[in-house]
N, C-alpha and C positions, 0 to 999 in steps of 0.2 A: 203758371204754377202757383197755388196757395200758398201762401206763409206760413209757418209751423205754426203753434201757437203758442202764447207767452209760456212760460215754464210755472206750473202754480205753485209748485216745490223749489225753492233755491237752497241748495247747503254749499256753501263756500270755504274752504280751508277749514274743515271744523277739526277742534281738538277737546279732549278731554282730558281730564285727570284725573287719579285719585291721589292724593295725599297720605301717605301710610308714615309709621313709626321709621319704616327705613328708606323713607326717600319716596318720592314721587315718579308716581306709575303712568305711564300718556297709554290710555287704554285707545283711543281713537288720534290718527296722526294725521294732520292735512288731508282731510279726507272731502271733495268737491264733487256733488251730482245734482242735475236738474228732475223735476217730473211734472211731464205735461200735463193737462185736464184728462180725463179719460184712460190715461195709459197707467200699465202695472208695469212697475220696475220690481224686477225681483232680486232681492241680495243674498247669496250664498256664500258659505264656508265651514269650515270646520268648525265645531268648539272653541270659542277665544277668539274668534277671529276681529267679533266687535260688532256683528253684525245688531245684534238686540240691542246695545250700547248707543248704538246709531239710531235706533226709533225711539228709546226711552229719553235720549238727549233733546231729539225734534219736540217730542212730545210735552216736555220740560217736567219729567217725572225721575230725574238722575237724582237718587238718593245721596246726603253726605257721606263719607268726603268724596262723591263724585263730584265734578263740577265742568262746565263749558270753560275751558282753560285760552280758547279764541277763535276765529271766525265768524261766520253769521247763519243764520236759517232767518229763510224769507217767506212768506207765506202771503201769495199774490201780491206781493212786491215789499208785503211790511215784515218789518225786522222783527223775530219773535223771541229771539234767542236772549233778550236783554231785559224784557218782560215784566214786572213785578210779578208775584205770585199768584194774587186774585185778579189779574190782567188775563191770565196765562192760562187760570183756572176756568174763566169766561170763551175760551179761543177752545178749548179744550174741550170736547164732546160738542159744542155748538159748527165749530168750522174743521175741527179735528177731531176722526172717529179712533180709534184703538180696539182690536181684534186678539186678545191673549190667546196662547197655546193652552192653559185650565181652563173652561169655562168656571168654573167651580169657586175658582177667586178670584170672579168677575162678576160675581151674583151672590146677593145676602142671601143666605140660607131658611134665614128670619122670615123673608117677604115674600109676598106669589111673586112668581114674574111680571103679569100687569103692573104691579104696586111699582115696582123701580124701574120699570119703561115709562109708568105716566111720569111719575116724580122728576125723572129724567127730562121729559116731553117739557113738562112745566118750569121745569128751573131755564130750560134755552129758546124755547118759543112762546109766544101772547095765548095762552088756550088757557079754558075752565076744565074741568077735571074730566065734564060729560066727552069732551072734545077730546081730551088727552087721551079719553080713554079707546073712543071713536079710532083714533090716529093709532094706536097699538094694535088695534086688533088687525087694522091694514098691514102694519109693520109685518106681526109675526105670518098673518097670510102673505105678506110678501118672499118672506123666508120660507113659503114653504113648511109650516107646522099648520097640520089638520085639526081641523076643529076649533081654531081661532078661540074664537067666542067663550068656548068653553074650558080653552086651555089657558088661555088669559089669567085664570087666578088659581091655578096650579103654583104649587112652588117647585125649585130648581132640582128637590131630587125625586121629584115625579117625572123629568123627562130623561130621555137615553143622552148618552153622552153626543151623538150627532145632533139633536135638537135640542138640547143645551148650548152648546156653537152655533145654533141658527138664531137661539133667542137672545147671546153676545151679538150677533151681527145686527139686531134688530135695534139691541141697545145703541150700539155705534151707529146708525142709521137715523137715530131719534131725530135728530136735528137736522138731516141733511147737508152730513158735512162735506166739504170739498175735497179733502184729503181723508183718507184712511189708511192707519198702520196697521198692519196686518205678522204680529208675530207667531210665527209656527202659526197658523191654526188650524191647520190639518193633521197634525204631529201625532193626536190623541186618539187618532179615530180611524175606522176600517177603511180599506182601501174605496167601497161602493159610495161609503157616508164621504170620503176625502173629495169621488169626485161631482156629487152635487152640491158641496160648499164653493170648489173652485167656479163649476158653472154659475151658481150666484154671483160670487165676485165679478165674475167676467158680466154678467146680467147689471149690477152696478155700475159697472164702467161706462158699458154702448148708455144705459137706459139715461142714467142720472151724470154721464159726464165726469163720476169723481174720479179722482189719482189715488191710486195706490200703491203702499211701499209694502211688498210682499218679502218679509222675514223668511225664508225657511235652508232646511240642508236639504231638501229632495230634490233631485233636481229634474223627476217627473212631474212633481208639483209644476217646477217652473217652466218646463218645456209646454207643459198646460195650459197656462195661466200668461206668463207675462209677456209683455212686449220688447223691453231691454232687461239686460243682467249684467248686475253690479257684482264683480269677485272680490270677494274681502280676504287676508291675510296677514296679520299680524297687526291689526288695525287702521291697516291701510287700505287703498282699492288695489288689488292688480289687476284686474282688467274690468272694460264694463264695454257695451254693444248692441247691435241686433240677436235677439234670443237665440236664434237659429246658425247665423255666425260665429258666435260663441260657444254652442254646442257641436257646431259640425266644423267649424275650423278655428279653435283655440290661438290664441299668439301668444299666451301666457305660459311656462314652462307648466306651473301648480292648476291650471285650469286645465292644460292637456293633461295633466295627473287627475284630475276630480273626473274629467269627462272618461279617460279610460278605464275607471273603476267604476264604471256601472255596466251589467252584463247586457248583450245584446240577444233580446229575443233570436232563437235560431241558431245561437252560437253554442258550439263545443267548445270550452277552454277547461285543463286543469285548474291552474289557477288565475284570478283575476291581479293584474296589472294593477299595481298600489304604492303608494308616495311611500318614500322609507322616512322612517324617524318619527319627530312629533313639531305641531306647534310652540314657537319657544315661546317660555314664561315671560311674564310684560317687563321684568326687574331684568329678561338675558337675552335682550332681542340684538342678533349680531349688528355689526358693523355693517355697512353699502346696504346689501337685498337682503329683505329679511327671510327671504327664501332660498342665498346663496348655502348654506350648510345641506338643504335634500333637496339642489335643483341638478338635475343630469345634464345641465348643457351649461353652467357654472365656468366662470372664465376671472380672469385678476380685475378689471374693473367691478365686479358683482359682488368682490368681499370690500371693495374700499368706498364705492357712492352708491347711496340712492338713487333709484332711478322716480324722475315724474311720468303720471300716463302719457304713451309716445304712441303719434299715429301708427297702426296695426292693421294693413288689412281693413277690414270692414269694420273693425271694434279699436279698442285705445288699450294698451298694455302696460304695464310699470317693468319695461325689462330692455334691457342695453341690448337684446339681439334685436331692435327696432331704432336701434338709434342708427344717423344718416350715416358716420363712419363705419358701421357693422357690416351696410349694403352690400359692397363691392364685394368683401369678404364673403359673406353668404351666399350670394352669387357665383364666386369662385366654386365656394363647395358645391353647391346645387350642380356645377356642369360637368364636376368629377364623379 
């Protein structure tokens, strides 16, 4: 049997902050995932969850008073998270690609598209401009925009919002980076456009081997697209796994909540099955589970500890109905 392969993505314990007039906000809390060469992990969750928080951190584009408050990001085994700026700036589009939900402010309005794919080409690889330019026109044919040649020195609101996201994707490609963040970037665009961007992504993976951390809340996106899914809530993980596993058999109370709110072709229902209440604010996150106030299987250990991801089944869960004293009991109920 082969050995997996190293993990070219490591986030270990990572925390963040932000620092406000009334006290200190931990937007991301002990939050720990690997990502292999090739694979898409996809992170989901509601609004607030931290999901975006978590790629902008990697990236090392956390605005003040955001800050990396501790753990590490490793990036094929070197530590990136500690970085000086113009270190960081260098790693940044050369070994890390970035995929935003706007294409719109991801591209100077100012420039053709060629102009800031070469510019881009030249600032991370050894090429003369003939070259750089040579190399974009591949790029954007790679993406799938007709007429290469000619659409090269088009500017950004010459193209439709789908090929505006093909010619971001060419941007974050410039370089041949190893990793690519992938926020929302299907978010914007028609269901037809949504899935020949996913089939790229996925064309990136087999072809060019890179990892990708796929941002989104769709979670047809992800059923599409990724190979594990990371559940986020309240800036933590609660569950992460095989994609398929965590869609067809959750161990997470708030993950069988996400999973039973998407309709099922074929299906009659009145209404669809929905988490009650809201995400709490970062200043009123409860005590123990931060999902203990809208979880339906809530018990007195889930308002007093945190729980860490606890083996689950086929995937890893942040919830005390996995923990080894629960077994016996859950067992009891299963044979009632």
């Amino acid at each position: 049997m082969s050995e997996a392969p190293a993990p070219l993505l490591e986030v270990r314990n990572l925390r963040v902050e932000f620092n406000t007039r009334r006290g200190t906000l931990v937007a991301i809390d002990d939050v720990s995932f690997d990502i292999a060469p090739g694979e898409v992990l996809g992170v989901v969750g509601e609004s607030g969850a931290g999901k975006s928080i978590t790629g902008t951190a990697i990236i090392g584009l956390l605005e003040p008073p955001g800050r990396i408050a501790g753990g590490e990001i490793r990036l094929a085994g070197e530590r990136i998270d500690n970085l000086p700026a113009e270190a960081m700036r260098r790693i940044r589009g050369r070994r890390i690609g970035a995929i935003f939900q706007d294409p719109l402010t991801s591209l100077n309005p100012l420039y053709t598209v060629g102009r800031q794919i070469v510019e881009t080409i030249q600032t991370h690889l050894p090429m003369n401009a003939a070259e750089a330019r040579t190399r974009a026109i591949d790029l954007l044919r790679e993406v799938g925009i007709p007429a290469a040649e000619r659409r090269i020195d088009h500017y950004p609101h010459q193209f439709s919002g789908g090929m505006r996201q093909r010619v971001v994707i060419a941007l974050a490609l410039c370089a041949n980076p190893r990793l690519i963040i992938a926020d929302e970037p299907t978010t914007a665009l028609d269901v037809s456009i949504q899935a020949q961007i996913i089939q790229l992504l996925k064309k990136l993976c087999r072809e060019h081997g890179t990892a990708v951390m796929l941002v989104t809340h769709d979670m047809g996106v992800i059923a599409e697209t990724a190979d594990r899914v990371a559940v986020m809530y309240a800036g933590r993980l609660a569950e992460i796994g095989p994609v398929q596993a965590v869609i067809h058999q959750p161990q997470h109370p708030y993950t069988a909540g996400l999973m039973g709110s998407i309709p099922a072709i074929g299906q009659e229902v009145e209404r669809l099955p929905q988490i009650e209440g809201s995400m709490p604010r970062l200043n009123a996150i409860p005590k123990g589970c931060a999902f203990n106030p809208r979880c339906p299987k809530v018990f007195d250990r889930c308002r007093e500890e945190r729980p860490d991801l606890l083996p689950a089944g086929a995937t890893r869960a942040a919830c005390w109905l996995h923990a080894k004293q629960m077994e016996p009991q859950i067992n009891a109920d299963e044979r009632r």
